[in-house]
C-alpha positions as a printed Julia matrix, in Angstrom:
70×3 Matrix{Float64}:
 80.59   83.11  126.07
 79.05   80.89  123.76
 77.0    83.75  122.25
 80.53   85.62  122.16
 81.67   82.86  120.13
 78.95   82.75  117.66
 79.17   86.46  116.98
 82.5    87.1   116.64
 82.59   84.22  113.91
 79.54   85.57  111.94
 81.28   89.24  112.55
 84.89   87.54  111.28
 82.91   86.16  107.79
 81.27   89.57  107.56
 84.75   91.52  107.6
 86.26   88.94  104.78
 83.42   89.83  102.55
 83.44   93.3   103.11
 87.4    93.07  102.11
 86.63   90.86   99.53
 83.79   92.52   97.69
 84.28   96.35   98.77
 80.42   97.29   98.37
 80.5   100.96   97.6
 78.29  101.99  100.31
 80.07  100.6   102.8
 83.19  101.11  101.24
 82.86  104.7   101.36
 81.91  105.14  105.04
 84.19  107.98  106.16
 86.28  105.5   108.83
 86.77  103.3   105.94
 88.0   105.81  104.04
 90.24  107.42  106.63
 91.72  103.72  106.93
 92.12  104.45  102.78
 94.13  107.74  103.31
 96.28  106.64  106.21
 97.07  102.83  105.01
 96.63  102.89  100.84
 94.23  100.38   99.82
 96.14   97.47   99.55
 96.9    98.15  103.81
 93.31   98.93  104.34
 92.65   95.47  102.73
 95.37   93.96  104.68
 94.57   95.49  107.9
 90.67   94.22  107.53
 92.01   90.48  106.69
 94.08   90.73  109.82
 91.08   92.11  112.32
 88.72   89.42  110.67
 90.99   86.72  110.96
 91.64   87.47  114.92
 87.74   87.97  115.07
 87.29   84.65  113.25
 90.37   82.62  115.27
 89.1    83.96  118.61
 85.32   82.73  117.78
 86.25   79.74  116.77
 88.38   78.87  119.68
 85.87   80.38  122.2
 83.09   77.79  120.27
 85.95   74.66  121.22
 86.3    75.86  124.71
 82.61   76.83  125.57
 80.64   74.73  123.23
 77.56   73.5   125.56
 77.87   70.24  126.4
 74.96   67.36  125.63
């Protein structure tokens, strides 16, 4: 679980800066765009903040509850 933990906090900080910087090749992947033509923009961007944010709040509390002891 720790290892859980640990990526779903590193895979959190990845989706914010995806969001945040929108690099074009990734940006244009065709689910990204699909997201794009369903949601608008501003909802993709909304919708990625919300996903990374559970990612990053579920990491985090998986690294409090698991973290391996001394």
């Amino acid at each position: 679980m720790f290892y859980l933990a640990i990526f779903l906090v590193v895979y959190g900080v990845f989706v914010f800066w995806i969001t945040l910087t929108k690099p074009e090749k990734i940006w244009n992947i065709g689910k990204i765009q699909a997201f794009v033509k369903i949601l608008g923009s501003v909802g993709t961007q909304i919708f990625f903040y919300i996903f990374g944010a559970a990612a990053l709040g579920f990491g985090i509390w998986l690294l409090i509850e698991h973290w391996p002891a001394a």
